[in-house]
Every structure is written in structure tokens, then in C-alpha cells.
PDB file with one MODEL, atoms N, CA, C and O in Angstrom:
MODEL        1
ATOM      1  N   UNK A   1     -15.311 -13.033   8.601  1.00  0.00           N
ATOM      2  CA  UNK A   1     -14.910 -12.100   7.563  1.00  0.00           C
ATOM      3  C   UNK A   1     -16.141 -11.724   6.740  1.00  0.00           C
ATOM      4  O   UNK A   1     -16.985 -12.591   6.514  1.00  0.00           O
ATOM      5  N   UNK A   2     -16.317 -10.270   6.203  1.00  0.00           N
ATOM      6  CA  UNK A   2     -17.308  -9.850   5.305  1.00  0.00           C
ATOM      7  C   UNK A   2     -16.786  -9.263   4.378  1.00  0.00           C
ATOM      8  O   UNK A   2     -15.640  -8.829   4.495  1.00  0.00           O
ATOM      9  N   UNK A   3     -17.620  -9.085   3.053  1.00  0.00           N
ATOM     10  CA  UNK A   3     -17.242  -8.292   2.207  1.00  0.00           C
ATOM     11  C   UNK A   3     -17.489  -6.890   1.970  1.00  0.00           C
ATOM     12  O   UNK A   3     -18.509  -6.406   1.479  1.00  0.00           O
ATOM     13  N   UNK A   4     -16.476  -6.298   2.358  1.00  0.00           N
ATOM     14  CA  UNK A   4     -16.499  -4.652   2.258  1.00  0.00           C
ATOM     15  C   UNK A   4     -17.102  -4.319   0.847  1.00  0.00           C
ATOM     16  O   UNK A   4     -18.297  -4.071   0.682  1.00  0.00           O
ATOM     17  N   UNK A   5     -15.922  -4.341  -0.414  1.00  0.00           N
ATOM     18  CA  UNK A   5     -16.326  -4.130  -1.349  1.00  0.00           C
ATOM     19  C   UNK A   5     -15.241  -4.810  -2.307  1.00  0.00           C
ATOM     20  O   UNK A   5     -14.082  -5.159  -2.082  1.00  0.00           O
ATOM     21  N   UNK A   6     -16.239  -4.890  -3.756  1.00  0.00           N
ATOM     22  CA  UNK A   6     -15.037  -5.518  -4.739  1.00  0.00           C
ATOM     23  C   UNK A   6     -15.005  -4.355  -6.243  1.00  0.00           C
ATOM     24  O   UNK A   6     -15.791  -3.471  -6.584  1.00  0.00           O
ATOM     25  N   UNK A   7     -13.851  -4.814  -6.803  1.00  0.00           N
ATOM     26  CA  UNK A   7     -13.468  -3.955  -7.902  1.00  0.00           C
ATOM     27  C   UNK A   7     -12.393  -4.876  -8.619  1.00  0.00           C
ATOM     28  O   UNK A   7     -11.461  -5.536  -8.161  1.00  0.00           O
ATOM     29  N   UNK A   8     -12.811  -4.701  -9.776  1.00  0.00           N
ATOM     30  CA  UNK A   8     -12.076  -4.987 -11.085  1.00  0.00           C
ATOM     31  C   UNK A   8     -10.634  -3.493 -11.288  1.00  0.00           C
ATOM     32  O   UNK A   8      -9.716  -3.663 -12.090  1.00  0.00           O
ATOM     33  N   UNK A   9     -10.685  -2.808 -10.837  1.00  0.00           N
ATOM     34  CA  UNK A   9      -9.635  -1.828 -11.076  1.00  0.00           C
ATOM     35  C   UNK A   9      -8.431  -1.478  -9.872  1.00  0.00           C
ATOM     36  O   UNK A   9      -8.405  -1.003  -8.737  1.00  0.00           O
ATOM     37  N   UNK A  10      -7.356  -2.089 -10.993  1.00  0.00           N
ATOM     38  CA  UNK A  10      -6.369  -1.880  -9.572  1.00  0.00           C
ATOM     39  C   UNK A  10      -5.859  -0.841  -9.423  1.00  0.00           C
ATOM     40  O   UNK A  10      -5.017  -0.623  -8.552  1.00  0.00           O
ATOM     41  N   UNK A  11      -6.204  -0.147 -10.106  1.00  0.00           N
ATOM     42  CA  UNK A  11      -5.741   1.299  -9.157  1.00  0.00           C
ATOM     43  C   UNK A  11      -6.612   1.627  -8.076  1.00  0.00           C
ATOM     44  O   UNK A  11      -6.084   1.894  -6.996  1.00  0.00           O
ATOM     45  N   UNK A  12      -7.664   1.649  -8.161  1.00  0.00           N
ATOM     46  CA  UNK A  12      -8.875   1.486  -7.340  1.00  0.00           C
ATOM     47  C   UNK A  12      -8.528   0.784  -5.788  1.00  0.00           C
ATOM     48  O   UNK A  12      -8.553   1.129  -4.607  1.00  0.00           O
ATOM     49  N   UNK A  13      -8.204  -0.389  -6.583  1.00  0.00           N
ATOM     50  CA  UNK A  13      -7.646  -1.551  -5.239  1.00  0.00           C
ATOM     51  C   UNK A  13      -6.638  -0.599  -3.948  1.00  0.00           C
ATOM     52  O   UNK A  13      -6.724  -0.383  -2.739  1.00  0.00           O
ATOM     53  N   UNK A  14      -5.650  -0.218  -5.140  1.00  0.00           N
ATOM     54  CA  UNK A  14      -4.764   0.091  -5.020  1.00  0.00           C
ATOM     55  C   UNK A  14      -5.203   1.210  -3.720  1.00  0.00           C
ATOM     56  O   UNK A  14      -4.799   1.031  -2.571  1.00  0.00           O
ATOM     57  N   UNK A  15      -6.066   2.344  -4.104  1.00  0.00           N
ATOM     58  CA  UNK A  15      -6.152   3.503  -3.542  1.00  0.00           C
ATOM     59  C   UNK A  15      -7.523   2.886  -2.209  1.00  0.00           C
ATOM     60  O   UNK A  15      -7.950   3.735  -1.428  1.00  0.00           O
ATOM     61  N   UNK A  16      -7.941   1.749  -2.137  1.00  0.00           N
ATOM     62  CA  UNK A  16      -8.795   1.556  -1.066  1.00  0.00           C
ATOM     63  C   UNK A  16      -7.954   1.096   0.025  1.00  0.00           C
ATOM     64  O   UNK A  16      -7.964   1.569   1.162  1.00  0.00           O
ATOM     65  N   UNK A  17      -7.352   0.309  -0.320  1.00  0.00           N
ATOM     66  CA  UNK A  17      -6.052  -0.547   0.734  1.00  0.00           C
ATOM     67  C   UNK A  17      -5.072   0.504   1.170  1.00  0.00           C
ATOM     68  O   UNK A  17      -4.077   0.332   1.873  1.00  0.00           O
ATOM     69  N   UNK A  18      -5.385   1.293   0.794  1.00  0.00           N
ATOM     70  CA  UNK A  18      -4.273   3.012   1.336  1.00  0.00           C
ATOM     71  C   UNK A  18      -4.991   3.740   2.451  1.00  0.00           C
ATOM     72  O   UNK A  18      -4.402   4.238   3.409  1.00  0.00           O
ATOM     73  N   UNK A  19      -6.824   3.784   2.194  1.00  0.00           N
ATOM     74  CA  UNK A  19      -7.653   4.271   2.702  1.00  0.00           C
ATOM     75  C   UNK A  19      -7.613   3.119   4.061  1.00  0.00           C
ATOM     76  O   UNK A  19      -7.053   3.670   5.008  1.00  0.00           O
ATOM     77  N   UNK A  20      -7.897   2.186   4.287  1.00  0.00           N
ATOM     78  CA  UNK A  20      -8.129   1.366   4.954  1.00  0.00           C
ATOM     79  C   UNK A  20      -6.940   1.459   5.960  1.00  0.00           C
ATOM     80  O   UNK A  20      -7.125   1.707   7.152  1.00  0.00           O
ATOM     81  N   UNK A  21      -5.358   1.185   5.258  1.00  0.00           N
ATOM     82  CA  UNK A  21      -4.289   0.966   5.762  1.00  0.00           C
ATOM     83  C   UNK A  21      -4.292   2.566   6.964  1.00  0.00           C
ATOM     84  O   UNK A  21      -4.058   2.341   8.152  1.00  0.00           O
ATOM     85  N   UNK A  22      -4.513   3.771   6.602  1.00  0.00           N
ATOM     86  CA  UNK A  22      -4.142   4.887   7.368  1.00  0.00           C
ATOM     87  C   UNK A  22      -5.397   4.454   8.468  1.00  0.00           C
ATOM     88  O   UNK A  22      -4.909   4.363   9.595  1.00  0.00           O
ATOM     89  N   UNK A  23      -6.412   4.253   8.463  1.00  0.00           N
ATOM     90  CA  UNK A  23      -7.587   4.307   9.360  1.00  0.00           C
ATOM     91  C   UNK A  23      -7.049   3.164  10.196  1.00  0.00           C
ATOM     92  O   UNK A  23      -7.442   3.121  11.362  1.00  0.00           O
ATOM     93  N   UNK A  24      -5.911   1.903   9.626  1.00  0.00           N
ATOM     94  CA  UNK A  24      -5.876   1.348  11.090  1.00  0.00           C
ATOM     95  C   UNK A  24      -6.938  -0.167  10.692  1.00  0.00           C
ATOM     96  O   UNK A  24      -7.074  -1.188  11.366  1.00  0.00           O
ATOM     97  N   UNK A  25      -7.280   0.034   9.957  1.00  0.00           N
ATOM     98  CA  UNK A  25      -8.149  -1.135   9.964  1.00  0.00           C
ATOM     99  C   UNK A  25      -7.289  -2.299   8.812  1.00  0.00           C
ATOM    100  O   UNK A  25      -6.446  -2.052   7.950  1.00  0.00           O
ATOM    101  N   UNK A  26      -8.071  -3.948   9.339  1.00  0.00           N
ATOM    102  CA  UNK A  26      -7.286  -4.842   9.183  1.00  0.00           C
ATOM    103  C   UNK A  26      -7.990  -5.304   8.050  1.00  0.00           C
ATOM    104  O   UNK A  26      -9.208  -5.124   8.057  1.00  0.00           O
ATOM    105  N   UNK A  27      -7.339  -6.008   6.824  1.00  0.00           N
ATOM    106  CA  UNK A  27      -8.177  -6.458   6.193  1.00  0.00           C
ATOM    107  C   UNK A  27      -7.488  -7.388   5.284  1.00  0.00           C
ATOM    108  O   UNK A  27      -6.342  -7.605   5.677  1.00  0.00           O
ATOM    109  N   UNK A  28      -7.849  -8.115   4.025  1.00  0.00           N
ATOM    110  CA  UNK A  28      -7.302  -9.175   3.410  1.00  0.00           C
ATOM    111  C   UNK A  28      -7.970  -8.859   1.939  1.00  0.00           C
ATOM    112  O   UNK A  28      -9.084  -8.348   1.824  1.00  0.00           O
ATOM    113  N   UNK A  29      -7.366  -9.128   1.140  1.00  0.00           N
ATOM    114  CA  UNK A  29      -7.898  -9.247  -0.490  1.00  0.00           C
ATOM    115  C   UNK A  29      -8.336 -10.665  -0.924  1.00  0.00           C
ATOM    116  O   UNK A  29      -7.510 -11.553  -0.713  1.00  0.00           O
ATOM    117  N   UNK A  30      -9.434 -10.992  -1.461  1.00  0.00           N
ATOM    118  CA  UNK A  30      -9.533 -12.295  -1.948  1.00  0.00           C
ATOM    119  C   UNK A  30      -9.511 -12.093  -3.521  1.00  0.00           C
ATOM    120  O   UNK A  30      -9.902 -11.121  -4.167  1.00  0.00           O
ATOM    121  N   UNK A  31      -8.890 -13.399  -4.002  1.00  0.00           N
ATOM    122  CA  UNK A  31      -9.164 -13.670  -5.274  1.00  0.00           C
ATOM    123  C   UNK A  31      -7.811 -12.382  -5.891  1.00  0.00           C
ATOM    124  O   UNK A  31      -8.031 -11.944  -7.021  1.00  0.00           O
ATOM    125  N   UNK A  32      -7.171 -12.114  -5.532  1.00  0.00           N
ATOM    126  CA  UNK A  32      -6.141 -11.353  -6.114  1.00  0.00           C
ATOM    127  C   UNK A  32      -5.075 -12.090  -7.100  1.00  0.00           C
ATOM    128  O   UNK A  32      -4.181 -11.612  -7.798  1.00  0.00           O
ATOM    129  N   UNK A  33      -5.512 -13.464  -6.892  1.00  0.00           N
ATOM    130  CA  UNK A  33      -4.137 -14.209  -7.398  1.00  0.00           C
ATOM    131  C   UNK A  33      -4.554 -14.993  -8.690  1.00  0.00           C
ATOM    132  O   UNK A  33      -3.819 -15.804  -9.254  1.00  0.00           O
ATOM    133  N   UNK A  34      -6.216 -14.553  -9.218  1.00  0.00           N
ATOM    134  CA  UNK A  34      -6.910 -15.235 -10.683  1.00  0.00           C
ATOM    135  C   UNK A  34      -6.452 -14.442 -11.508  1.00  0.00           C
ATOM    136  O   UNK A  34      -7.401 -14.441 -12.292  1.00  0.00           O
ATOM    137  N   UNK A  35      -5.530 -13.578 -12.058  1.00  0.00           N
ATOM    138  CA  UNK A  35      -5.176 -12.836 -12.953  1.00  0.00           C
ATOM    139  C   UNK A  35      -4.355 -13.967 -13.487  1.00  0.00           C
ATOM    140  O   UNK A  35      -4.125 -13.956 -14.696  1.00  0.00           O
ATOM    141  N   UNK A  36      -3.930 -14.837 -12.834  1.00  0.00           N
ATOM    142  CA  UNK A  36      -3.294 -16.177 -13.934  1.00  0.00           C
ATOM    143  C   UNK A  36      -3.856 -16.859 -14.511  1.00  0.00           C
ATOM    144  O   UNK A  36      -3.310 -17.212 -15.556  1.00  0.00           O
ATOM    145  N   UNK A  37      -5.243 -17.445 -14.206  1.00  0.00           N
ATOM    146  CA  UNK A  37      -6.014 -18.054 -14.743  1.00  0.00           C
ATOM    147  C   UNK A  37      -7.046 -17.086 -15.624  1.00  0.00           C
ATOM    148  O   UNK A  37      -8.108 -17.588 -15.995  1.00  0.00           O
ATOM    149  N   UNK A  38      -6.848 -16.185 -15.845  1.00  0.00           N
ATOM    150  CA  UNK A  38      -7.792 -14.892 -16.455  1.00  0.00           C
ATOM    151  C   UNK A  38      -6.851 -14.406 -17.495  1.00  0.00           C
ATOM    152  O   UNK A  38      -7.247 -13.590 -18.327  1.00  0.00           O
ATOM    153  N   UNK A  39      -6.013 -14.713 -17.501  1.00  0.00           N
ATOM    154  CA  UNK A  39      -4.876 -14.057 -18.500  1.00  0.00           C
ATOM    155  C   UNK A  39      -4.207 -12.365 -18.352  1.00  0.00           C
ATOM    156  O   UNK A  39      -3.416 -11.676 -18.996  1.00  0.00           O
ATOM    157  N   UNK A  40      -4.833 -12.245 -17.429  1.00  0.00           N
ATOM    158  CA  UNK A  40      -4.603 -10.545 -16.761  1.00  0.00           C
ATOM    159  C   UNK A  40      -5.448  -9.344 -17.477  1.00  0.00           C
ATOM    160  O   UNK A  40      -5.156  -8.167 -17.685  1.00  0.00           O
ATOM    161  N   UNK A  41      -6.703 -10.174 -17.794  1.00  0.00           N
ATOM    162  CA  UNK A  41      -7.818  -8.913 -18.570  1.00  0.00           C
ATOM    163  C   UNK A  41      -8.400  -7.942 -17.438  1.00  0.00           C
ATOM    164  O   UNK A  41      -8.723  -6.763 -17.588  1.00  0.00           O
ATOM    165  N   UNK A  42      -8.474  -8.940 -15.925  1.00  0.00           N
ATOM    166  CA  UNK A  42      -9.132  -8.080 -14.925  1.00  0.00           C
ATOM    167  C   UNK A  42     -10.844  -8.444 -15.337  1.00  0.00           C
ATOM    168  O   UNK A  42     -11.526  -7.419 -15.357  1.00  0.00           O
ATOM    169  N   UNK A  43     -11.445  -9.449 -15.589  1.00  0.00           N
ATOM    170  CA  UNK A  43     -12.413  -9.683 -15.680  1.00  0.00           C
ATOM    171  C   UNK A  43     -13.428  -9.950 -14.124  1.00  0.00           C
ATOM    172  O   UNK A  43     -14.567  -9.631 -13.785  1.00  0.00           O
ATOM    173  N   UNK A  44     -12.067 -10.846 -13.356  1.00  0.00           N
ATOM    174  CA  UNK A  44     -12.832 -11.109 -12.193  1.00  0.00           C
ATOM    175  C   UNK A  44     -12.129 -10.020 -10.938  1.00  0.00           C
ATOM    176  O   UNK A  44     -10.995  -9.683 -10.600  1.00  0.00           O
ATOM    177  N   UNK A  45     -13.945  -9.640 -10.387  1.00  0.00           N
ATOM    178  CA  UNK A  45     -13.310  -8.507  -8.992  1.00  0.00           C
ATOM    179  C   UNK A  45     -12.606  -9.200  -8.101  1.00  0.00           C
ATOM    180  O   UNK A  45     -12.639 -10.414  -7.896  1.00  0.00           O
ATOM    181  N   UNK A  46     -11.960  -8.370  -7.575  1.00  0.00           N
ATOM    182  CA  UNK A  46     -10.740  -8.701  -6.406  1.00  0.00           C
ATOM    183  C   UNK A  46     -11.467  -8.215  -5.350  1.00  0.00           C
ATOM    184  O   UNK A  46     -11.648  -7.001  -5.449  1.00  0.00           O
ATOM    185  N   UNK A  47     -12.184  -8.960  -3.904  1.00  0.00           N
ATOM    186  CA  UNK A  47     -12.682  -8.399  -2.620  1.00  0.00           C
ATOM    187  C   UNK A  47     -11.974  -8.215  -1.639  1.00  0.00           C
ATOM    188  O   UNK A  47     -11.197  -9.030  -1.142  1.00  0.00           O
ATOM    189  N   UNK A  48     -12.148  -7.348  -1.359  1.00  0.00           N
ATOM    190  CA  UNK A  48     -11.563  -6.894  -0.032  1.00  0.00           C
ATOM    191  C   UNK A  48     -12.568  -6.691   1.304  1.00  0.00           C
ATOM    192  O   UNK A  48     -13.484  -5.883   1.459  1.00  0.00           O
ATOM    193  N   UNK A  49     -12.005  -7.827   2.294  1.00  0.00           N
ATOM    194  CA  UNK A  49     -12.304  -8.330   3.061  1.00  0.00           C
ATOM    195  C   UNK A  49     -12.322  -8.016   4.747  1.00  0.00           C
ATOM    196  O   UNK A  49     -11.198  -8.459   4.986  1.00  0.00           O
ATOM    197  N   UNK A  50     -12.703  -7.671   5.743  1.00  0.00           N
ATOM    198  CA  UNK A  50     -12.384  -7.530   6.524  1.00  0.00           C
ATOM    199  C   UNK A  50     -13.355  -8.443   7.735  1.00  0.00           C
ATOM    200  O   UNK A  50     -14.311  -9.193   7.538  1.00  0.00           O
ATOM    201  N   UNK A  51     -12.665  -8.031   9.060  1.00  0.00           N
ATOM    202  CA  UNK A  51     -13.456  -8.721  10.306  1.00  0.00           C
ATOM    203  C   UNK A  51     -14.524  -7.692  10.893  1.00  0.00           C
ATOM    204  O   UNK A  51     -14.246  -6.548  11.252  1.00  0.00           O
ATOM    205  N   UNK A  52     -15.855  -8.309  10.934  1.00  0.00           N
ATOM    206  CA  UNK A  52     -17.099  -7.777  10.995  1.00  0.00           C
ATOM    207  C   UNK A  52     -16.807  -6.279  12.440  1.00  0.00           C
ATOM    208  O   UNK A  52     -17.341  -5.187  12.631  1.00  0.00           O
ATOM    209  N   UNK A  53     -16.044  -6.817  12.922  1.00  0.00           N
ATOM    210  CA  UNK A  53     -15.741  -6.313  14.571  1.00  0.00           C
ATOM    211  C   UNK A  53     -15.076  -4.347  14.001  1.00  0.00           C
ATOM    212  O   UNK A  53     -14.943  -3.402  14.778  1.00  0.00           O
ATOM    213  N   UNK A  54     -14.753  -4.333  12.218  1.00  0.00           N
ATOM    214  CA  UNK A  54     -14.460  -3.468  11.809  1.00  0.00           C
ATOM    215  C   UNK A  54     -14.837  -2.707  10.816  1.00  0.00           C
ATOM    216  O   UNK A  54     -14.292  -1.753  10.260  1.00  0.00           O
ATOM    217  N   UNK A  55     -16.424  -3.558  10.567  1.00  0.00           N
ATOM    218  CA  UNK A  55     -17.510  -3.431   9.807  1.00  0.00           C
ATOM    219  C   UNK A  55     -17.907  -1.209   9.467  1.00  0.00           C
ATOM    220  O   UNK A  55     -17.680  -0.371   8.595  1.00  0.00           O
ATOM    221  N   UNK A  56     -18.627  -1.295  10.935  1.00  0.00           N
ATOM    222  CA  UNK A  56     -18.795   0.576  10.778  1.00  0.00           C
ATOM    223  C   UNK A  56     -17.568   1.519  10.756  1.00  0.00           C
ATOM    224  O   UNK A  56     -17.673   2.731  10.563  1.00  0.00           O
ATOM    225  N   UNK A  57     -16.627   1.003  10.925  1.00  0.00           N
ATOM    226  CA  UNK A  57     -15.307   2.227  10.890  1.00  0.00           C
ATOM    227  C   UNK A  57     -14.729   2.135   9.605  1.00  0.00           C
ATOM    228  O   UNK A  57     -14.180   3.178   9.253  1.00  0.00           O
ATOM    229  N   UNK A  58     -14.689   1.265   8.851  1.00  0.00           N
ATOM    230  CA  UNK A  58     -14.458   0.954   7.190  1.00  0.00           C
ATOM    231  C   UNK A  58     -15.499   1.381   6.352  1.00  0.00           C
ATOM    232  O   UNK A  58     -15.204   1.774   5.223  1.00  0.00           O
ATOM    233  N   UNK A  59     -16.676   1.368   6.721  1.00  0.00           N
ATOM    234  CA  UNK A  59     -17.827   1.619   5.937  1.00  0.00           C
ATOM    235  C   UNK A  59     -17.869   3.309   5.961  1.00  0.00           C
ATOM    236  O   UNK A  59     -18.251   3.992   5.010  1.00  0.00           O
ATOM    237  N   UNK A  60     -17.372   3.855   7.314  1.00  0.00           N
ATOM    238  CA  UNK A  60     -17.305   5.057   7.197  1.00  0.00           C
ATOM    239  C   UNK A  60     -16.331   5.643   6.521  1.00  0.00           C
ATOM    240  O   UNK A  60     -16.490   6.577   5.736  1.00  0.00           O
ATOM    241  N   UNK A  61     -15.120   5.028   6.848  1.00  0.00           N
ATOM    242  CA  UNK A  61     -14.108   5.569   6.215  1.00  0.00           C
ATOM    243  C   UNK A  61     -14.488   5.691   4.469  1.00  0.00           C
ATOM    244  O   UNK A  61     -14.594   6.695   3.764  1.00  0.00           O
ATOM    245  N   UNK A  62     -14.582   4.746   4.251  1.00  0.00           N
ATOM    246  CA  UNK A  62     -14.768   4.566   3.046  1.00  0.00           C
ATOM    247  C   UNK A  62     -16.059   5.811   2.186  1.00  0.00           C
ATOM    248  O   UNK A  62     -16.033   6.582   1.227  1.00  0.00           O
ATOM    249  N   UNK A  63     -16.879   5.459   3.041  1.00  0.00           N
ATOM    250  CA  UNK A  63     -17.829   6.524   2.043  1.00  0.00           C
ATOM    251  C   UNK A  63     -17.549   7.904   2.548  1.00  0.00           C
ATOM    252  O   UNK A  63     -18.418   8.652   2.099  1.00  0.00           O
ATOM    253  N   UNK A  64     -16.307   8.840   3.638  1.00  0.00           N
ATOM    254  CA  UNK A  64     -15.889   9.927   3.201  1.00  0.00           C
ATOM    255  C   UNK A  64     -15.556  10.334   2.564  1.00  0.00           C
ATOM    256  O   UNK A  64     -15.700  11.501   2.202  1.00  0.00           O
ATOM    257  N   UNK A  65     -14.538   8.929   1.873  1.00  0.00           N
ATOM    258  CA  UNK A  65     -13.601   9.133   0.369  1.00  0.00           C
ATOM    259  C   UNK A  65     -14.505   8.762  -1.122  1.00  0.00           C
ATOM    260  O   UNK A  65     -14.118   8.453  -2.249  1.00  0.00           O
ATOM    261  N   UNK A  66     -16.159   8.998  -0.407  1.00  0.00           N
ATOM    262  CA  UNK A  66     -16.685   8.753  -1.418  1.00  0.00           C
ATOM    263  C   UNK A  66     -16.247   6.873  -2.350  1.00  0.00           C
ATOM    264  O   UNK A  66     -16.583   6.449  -3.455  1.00  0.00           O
ATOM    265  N   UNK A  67     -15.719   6.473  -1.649  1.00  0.00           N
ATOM    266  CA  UNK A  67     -14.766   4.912  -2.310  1.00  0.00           C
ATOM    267  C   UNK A  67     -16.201   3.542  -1.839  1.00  0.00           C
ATOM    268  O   UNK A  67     -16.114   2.428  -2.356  1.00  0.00           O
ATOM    269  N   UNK A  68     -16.946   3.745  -1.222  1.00  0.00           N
ATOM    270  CA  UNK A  68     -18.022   2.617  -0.603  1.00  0.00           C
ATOM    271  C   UNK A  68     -19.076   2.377  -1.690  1.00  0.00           C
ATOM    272  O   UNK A  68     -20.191   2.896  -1.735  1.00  0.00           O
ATOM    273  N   UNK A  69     -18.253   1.031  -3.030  1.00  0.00           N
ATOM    274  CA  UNK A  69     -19.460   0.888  -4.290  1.00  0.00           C
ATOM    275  C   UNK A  69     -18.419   0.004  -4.629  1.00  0.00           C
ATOM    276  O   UNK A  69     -17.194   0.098  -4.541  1.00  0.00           O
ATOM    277  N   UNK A  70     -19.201  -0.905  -5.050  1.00  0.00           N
ATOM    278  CA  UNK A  70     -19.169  -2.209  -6.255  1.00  0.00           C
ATOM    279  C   UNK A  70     -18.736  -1.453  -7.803  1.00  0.00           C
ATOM    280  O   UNK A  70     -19.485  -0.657  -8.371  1.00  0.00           O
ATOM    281  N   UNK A  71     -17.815  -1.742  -8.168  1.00  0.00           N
ATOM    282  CA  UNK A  71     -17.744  -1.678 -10.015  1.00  0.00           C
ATOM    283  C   UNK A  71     -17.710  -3.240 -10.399  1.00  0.00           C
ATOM    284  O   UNK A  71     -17.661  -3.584 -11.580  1.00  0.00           O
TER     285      UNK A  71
ENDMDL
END
């Protein structure tokens, strides 16, 4: 597994895992579940994760939608 990209904004989240989901590609969120221990400020990024084998077709996808960056 590698890290695609992470973000503190879930709408953000929200709208990459949409991008990802139509292209077909497989992937996993880490750290989605510290908003309990964070109190739900959104301090810590949430990564989204995938298998290397899907590395260039996510990376592309992603920077058509302009979406391929760290906040």
C-alpha cells in the first residue's frame, strides 16, 4: 500500500473517493476513525491509500480533476 494523498477536509475526502470510486480503482482510508480522539476539529489528515499496482492510473486520474496535493 502507498500513499496517494492526505487531507484534513472532508468534503475533499469526500469528492476524491468519488473520483477514485468511478475510475475503478481500489483503495482504503487510513486514520479516518481519530476524529474521536481529536474531538472532531479535523486536525489530523485522513490518507487515502491504495495498491502500488494502481499507483499511475490514480495519479492520473487525480491530477485531471486537478485533486493530486497534500492540504
Amino acid at each position: 500500500m502507498i500513499e496517494l494523498v492526505k487531507t484534513t477536509d472532508p468534503v475533499r475526502l469526500t469528492y476524491l473517493q468519488a473520483l477514485l470510486d468511478d475510475a475503478g480503482i481500489s483503495f482504503f482510508v487510513f486514520d479516518q476513525h481519530i476524529s474521536m480522539l481529536e474531538a472532531g476539529i479535523g486536525a489530523f489528515p485522513r490518507r487515502i491509500m491504495i495498491e502500488e499496482s494502481y499507483q499511475l492510473v490514480a495519479k492520473t486520474t487525480l491530477q485531471d480533476a486537478n485533486q493530486f496535493y497534500n492540504d
